[in-house]
C-alpha positions in Angstrom: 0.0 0.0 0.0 1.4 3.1 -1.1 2.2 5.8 2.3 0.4 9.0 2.0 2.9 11.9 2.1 2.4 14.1 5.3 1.0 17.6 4.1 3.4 20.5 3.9 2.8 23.8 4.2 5.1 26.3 3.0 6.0 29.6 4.8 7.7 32.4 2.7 10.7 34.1 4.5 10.4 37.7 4.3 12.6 39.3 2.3 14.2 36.3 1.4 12.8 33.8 -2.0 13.0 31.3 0.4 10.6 29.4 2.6 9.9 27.7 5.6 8.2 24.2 5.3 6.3 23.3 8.1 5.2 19.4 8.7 1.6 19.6 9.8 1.4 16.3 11.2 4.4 17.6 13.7 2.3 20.7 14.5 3.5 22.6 17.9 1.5 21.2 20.9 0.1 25.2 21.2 -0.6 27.3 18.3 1.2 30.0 19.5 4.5 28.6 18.4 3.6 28.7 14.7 1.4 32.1 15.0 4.7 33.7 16.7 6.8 32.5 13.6 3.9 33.8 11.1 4.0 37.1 13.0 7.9 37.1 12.2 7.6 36.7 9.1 5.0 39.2 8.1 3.0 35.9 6.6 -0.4 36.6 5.0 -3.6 35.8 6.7 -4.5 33.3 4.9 -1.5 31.2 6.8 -3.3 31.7 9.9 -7.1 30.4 8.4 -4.4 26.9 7.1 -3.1 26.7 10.5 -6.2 26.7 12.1 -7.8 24.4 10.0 -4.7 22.0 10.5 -5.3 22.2 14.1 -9.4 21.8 13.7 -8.8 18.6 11.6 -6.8 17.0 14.5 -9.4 18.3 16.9 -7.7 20.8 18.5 -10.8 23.3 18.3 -9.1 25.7 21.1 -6.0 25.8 19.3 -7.8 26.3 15.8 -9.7 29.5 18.0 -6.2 31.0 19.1 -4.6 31.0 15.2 -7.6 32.7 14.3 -7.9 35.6 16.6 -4.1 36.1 16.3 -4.6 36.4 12.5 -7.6 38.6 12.7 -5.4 40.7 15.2 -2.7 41.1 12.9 -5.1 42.4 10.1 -4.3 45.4 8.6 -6.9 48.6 8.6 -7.0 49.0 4.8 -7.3 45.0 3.7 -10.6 44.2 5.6 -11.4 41.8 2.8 -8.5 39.1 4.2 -10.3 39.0 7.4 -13.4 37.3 5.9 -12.3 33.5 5.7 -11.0 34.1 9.4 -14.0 35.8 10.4 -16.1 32.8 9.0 -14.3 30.4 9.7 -14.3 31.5 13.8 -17.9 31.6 13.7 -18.8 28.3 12.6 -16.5 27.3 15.0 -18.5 29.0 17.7 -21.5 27.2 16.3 -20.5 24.0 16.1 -19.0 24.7 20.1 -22.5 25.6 20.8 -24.1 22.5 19.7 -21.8 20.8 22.1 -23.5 18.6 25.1 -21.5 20.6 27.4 -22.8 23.9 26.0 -26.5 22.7 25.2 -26.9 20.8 28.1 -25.3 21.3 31.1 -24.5 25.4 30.8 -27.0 27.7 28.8 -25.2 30.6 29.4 -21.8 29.1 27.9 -24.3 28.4 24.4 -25.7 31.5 24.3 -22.5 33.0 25.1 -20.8 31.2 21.8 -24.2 31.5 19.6 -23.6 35.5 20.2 -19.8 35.5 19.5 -21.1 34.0 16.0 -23.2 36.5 15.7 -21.2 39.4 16.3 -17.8 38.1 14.0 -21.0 37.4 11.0 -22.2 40.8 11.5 -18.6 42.2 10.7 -18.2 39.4 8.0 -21.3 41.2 6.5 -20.2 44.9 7.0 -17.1 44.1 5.2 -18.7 42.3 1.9 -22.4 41.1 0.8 -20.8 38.6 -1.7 -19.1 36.0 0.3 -21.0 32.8 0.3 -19.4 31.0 3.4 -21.1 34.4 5.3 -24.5 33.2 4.4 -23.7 29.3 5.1 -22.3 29.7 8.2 -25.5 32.5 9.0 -27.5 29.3 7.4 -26.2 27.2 10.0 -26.6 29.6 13.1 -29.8 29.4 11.9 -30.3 25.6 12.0 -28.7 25.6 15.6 -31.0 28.2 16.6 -34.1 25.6 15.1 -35.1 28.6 12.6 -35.8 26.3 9.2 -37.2 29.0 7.2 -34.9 31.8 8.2 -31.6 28.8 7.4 -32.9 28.2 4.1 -32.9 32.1 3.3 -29.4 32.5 4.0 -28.7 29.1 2.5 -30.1 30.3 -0.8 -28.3 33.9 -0.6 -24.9 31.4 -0.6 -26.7 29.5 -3.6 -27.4 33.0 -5.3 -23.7 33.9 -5.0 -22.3 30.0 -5.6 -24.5 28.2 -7.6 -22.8 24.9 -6.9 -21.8 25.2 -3.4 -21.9 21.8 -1.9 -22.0 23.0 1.5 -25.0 25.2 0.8 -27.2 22.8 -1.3 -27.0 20.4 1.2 -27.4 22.5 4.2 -30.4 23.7 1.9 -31.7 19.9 2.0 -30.9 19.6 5.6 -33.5 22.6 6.6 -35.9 21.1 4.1 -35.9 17.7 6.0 -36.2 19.5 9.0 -39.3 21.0 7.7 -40.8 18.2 6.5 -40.5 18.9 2.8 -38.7 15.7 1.9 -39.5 15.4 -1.8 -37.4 18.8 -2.1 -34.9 17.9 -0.1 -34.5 14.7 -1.8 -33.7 16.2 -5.1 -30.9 18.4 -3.6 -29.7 15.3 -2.0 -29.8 14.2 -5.7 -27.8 16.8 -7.0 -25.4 16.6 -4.8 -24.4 12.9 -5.7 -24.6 14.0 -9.5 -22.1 16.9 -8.8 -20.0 15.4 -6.8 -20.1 11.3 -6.4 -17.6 11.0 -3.4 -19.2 14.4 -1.4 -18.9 14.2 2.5 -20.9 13.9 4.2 -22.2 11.5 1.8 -25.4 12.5 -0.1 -26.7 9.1 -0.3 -27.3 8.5 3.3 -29.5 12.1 3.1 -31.1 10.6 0.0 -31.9 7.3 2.0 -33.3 9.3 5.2 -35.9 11.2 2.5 -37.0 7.8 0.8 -37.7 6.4 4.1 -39.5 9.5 5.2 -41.7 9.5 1.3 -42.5 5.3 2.3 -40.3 4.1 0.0 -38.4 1.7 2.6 -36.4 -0.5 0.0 -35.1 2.2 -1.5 -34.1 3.5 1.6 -32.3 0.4 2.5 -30.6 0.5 -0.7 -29.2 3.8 -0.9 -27.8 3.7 2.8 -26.2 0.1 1.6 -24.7 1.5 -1.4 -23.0 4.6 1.8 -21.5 1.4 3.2 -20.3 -0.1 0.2 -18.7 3.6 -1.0 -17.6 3.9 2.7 -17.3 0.7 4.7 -15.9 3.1 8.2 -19.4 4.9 7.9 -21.4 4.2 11.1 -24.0 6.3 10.1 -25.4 3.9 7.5 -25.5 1.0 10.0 -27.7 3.4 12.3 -30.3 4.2 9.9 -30.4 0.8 8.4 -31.1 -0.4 12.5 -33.8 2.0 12.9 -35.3 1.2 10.1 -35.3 -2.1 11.1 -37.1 -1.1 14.8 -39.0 0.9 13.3 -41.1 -2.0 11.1 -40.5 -4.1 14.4 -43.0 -0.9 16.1 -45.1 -0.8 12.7 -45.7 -4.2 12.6 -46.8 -4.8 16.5 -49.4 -3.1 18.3 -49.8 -3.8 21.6 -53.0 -3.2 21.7 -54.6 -5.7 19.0 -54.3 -9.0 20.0 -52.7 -11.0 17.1 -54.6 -14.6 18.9 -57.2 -14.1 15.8 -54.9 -14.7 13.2 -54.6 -17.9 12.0 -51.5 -19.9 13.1 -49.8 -19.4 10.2 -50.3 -16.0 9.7 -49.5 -15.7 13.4 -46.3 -18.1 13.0 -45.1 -15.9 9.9 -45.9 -12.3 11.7 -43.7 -13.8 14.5 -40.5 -15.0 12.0 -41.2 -11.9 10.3 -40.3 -10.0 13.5 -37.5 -11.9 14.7 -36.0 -11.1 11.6 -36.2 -7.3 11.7 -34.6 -7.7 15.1 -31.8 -10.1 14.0 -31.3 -7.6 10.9 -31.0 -4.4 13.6 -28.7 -5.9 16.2 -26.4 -6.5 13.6 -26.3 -2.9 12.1 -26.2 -1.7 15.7 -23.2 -4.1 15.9 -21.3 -3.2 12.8 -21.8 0.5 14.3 -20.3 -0.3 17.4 -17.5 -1.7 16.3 -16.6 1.0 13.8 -17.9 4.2 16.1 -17.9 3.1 19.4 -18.2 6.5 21.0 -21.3 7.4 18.2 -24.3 8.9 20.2 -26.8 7.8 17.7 -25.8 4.0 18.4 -25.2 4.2 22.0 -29.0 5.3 22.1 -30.4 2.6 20.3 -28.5 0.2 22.0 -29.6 1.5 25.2 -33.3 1.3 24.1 -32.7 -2.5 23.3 -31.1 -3.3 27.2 -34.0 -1.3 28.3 -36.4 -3.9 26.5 -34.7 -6.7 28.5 -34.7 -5.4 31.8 -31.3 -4.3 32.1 -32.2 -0.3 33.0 -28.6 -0.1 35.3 -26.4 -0.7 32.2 -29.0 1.2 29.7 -28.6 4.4 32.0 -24.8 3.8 31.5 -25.1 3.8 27.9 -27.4 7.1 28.0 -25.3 8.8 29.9 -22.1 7.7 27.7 -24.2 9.0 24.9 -25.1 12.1 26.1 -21.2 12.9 26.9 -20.8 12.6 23.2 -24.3 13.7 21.5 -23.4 17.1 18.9 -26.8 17.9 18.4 -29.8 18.7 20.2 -31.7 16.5 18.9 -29.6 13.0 20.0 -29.0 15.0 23.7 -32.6 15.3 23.9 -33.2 11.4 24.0 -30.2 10.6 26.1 -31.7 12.4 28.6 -35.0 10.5 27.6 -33.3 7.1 28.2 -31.9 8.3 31.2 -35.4 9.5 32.6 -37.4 6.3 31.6 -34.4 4.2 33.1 -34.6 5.9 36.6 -38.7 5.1 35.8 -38.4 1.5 35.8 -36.0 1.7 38.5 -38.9 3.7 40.6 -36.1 6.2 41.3 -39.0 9.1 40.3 -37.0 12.0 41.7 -34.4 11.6 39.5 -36.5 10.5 36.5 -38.5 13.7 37.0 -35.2 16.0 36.5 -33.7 14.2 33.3 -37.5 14.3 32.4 -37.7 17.9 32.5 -33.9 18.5 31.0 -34.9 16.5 27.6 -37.8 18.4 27.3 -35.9 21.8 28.3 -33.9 21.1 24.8 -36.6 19.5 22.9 -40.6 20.5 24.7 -41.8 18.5 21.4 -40.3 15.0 22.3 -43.8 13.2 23.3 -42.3 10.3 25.3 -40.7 12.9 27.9 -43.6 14.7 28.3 -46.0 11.8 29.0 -43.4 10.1 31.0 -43.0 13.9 33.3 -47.1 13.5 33.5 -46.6 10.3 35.4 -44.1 12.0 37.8 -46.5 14.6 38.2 -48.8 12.2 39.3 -46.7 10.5 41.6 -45.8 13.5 43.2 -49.5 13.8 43.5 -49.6 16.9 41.2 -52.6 16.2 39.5 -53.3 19.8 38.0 -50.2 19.9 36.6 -49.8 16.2 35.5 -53.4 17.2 33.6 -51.6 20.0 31.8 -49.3 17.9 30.7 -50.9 14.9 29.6 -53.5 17.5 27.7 -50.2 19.4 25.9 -49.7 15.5 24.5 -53.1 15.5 23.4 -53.1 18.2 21.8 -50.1 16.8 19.5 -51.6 13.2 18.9 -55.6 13.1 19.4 -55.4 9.1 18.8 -52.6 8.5 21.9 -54.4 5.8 23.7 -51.8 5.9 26.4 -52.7 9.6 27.9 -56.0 8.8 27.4 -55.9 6.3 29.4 -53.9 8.4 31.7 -56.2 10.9 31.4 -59.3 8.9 32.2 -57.6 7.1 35.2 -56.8 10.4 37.0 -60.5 11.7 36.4 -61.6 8.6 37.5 -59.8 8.9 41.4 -61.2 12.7 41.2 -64.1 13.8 43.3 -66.9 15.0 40.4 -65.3 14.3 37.2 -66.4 11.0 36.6 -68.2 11.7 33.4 -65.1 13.2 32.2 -63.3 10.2 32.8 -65.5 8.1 30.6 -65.5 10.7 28.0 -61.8 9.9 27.5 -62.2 5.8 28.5 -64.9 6.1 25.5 -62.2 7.9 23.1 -60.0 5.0 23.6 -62.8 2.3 23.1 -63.6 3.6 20.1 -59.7 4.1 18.9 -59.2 0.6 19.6 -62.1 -0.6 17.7 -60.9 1.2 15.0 -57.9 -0.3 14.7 -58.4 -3.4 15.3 -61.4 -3.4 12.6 -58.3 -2.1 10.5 -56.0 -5.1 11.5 -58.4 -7.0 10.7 -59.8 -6.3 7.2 -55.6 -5.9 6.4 -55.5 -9.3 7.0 -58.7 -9.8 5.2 -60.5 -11.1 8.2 -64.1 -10.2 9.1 -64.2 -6.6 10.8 -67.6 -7.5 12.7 -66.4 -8.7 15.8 -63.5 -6.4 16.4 -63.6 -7.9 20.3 -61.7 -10.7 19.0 -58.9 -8.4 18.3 -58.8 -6.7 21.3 -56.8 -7.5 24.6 -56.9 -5.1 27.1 -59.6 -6.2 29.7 -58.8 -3.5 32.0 -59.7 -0.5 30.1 -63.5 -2.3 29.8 -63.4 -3.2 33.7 -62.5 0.4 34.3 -64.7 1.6 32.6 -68.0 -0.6 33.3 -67.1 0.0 37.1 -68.0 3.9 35.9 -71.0 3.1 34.1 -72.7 0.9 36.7 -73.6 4.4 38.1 -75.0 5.9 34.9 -76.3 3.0 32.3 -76.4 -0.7 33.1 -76.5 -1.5 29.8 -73.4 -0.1 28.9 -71.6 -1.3 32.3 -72.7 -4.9 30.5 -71.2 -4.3 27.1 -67.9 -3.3 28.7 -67.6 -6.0 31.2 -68.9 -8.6 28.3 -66.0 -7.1 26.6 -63.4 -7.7 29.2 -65.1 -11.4 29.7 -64.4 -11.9 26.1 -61.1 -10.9 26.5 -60.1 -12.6 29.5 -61.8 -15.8 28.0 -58.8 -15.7 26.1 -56.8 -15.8 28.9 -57.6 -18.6 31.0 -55.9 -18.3 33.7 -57.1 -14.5 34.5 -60.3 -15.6 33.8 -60.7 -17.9 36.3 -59.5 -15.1 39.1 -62.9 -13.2 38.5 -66.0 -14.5 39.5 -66.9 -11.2 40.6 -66.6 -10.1 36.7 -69.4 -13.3 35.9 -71.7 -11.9 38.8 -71.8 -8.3 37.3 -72.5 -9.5 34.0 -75.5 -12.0 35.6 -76.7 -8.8 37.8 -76.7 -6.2 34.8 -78.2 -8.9 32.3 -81.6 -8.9 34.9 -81.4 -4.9 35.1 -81.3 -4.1 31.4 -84.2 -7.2 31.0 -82.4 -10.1 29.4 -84.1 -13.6 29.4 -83.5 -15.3 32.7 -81.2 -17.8 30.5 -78.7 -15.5 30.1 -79.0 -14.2 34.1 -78.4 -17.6 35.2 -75.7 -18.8 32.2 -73.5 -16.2 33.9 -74.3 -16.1 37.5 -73.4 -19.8 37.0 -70.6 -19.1 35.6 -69.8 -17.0 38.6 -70.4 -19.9 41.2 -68.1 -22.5 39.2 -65.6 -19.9 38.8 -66.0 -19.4 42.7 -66.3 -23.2 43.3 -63.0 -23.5 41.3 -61.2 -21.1 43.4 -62.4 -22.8 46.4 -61.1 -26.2 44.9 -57.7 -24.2 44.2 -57.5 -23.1 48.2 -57.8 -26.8 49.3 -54.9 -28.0 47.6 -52.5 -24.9 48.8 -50.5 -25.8 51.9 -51.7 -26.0 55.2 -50.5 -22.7 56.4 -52.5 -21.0 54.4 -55.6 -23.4 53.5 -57.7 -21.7 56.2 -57.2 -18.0 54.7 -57.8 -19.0 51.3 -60.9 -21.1 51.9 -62.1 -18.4 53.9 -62.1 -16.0 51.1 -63.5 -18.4 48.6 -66.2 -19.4 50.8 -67.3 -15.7 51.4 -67.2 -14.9 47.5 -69.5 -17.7 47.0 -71.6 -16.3 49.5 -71.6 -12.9 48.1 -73.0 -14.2 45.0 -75.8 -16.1 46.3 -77.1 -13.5 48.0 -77.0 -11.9 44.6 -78.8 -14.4 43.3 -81.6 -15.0 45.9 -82.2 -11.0 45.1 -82.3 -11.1 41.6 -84.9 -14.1 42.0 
């Protein structure tokens, strides 16, 4: 393999035709060294702008800062224009600083402080000319920090006006058009991109694969983000998209809610392969990006999210937190934080799950998760106004969440006077269950009469017949038929609630049903109870007389229910 020959640069020697070559893989440890010999030699500015960006490629930020404002120091009163690359240059320096975790996160004032520096070195950028592009793509990128779509993509087409073909502005173009939503347009800057310029970086293809996915063109997603790996087998970023891609048709493809027991076993033994597969295909992307970018935010999220799934919230924390120490935009800080919140959740450590709740939605009040999960510590903290307001600011954002309805109708429930509110919302989630599973079902061209068969969550129809019983037997009997249904399914649940099989007898003689029906399930009640009592006699002997006890008293119970219904 051929060696790459370290870059040179070549310092003239005042008054001398000679020069000074200077090895910028040996650079000084500090910048001042080589800004001292500039000064020396009365160098041009433009030595400072290739030092600094020397020291910026090796990731010495604060010594790419120092060559800069020594340069811009040394500028002289009548050649303002040689100030510009060092002016712009600083800036987006300062912007990308900003964007750190450190400055997004954990210190607003030290973000704000660098977002203004940029500010103030763009406003003297733009005293000094109107025609330099990189003005208006680093303003275009202020902008994008700042989470200001439409005023990035003026400035990004003011560097377009000036520089047709400015890579850095077409696709920072297409980056505030994503953001916006408008993928079809950013897609064919994406497109343009990879025509001009084939080996571009950041690569245009994996841009071009987000936007397919985002149009529902999946496949082509996948390929275009394979064909980044193939052109770039180091790229992590590939590998991270291709994963959540993969999760995400895990998500599309089960609903917790719809019960899959009325598919067919095949269909039901092929949904399952089908989602092993997407699983197997994820971990392996999440894998390869590991291995190539083990310090990569994105991954370190999604792995986080997968120990999380099994359990393991100590060692998903751990890989949140690493995350977050390495996140460079708000966005990915944002959910570390998350995953840090819901991981102190599961751990019942609410105290600090409320404060990492509450910092992910201080850099990002749109992430939906946080904001339902900082209802819930509301309400354990017993805030229940303020856990309202939150749970309703969800709403607002997605009318069909079943979850904060749920949430919704549970607290209303356990509030003095606002029963009837909380059926209003229990109702709003019956009939957004319904609907979906009539949907599941005619996708799978299966008869959409009976949704109940689809359904299989009992408790949101014992919640909510224990409301009605108050206000219409004959709907506190269609919800508890429901849950019956359900928990027929179920047969071990279903053999823990006789009390269920006395309600339904009891309503079926209020709302007039034939006495068949009334005794079907008040008999169903009394095996269910004689069952249990069966159950008590073979525990052990320590507790035989307890649980006989309460089996004999629920049998009890329901013939005196009986003798009054007679």
């Amino acid at each position: 393999m051929a060696l790459v020959e370290p870059r040179m640069i070549e310092v003239p020697i005042e008054n001398s035709d000679d020069v000074l070559e200077i090895n910028c893989s040996q650079l000084p440890e500090h910048a001042a060294e080589i800004c001292d010999i500039l000064e020396n030699e009365g160098a041009a500015l433009r030595f400072y702008q290739l030092f600094a960006l020397e020291y910026y490629k090796q990731g010495q930020t604060e010594e790419a800062v120092a060559a800069l404002k020594r340069g811009l120091a040394q500028a002289k009163a009548n050649d303002q224009t040689s100030k510009l690359p060092l002016l712009t240059f600083l800036a987006s320096i300062y912007v990308q600083k900003a964007k750190s975790p450190l400055a997004s996160a954990g210190n607003a004032s030290s973000r704000e402080m660098m977002l203004k520096m940029a500010t103030a070195l763009l406003v003297e950028a733009e005293r000094i000319s109107h025609s330099e592009p990189n003005t208006y793509l680093v303003k275009g990128m202020l902008a994008m920090t700042n989470r200001l779509p439409d005023a990035a993509l003026i400035q990004f087409n003011n560097a377009l006006r000036l520089e047709p073909h400015s890579l850095a502005a077409l696709l920072g173009k297409a980056r505030a058009l994503f953001g916006k939503r408008q993928f079809q347009q950013a897609l064919s800057l994406y497109q343009q991109v990879l025509t001009l310029r084939p080996r571009a970086k950041p690569d245009p293809r994996i841009g071009i694969g987000m936007c397919l996915y985002k149009l529902g063109h999946t496949n082509d997603a996948r390929r275009a983000l394979k064909r980044a790996i193939d052109i770039n087998p180091a790229a992590a970023a590939p590998h991270v998209l291709l994963a959540a891609i993969e999760l995400n048709e895990v998500k599309r493809r089960f609903d917790p809610h719809i019960s899959r027991g009325a598919a067919d076993p095949g269909s039901a033994q092929k949904a399952a392969e089908g989602l092993a597969e997407c699983l197997r295909r994820a971990m392996e992307h999440l894998q390869q990006a590991y291995e190539l970018q083990p310090g990569n935010a994105a991954t370190l999220i999604f792995l986080a999210d997968r120990l999380f799934c099994k359990s393991e919230f100590e060692n998903a924390r751990k890989l949140a937190e690493r995350a977050l120490s390495t996140a460079d935009t708000m966005a990915i800080q944002a959910e570390a934080h998350y995953q840090i919140a819901r991981s102190y959740h599961a751990a019942k450590k609410f105290d600090l799950a409320f404060e990492a709740y509450n910092k992910c939605l201080k850099i990002n009040d749109k992430h939906t998760l946080a904001c339902y999960g900082l209802g819930q510590m509301q309400l354990q903290r017993t805030d229940v106004s303020q856990a309202e307001a939150t749970f309703q600011r969800v709403l607002e954002r997605h009318p069909r969440c079943t979850e904060v309805l749920r949430a919704l109708g549970y607290l209303h429930a356990r509030l003095p006077n606002t029963k009837a509110k909380a059926l209003e919302y229990y109702e709003r989630e019956m009939q957004i269950l319904a609907e979906d599973a009539a949907e599941n079902a005619r996708s799978l061209g299966k008869p959409t009469e009976n949704v109940i068969e689809w359904l299989d969550d009992a408790n949101l129809f014992l919640e909510a017949g224990l409301l009605y019983e108050a206000t219409s037997a004959k709907k506190a009997r269609k919800a508890y038929f429901v849950a019956a249904s359900i928990l027929q399914r179920e047969e071990s649940a279903g053999e823990h609630l006789p009390e269920l099989w006395n309600n339904l007898g009891a309503l079926s003689q209020l709302t007039g049903e034939d006495n068949a029906a009334v005794f079907a399930e008040l008999n169903a009640a009394a095996d269910k109870c004689t069952r249990a009592l069966e159950r008590a006699s073979s525990q052990t002997a320590d507790k035989k007389p307890v649980q006989q006890s309460k089996a004999t008293n629920e049998i009890r119970r329901l013939e005196n229910s009986l003798v009054t219904i007679r």
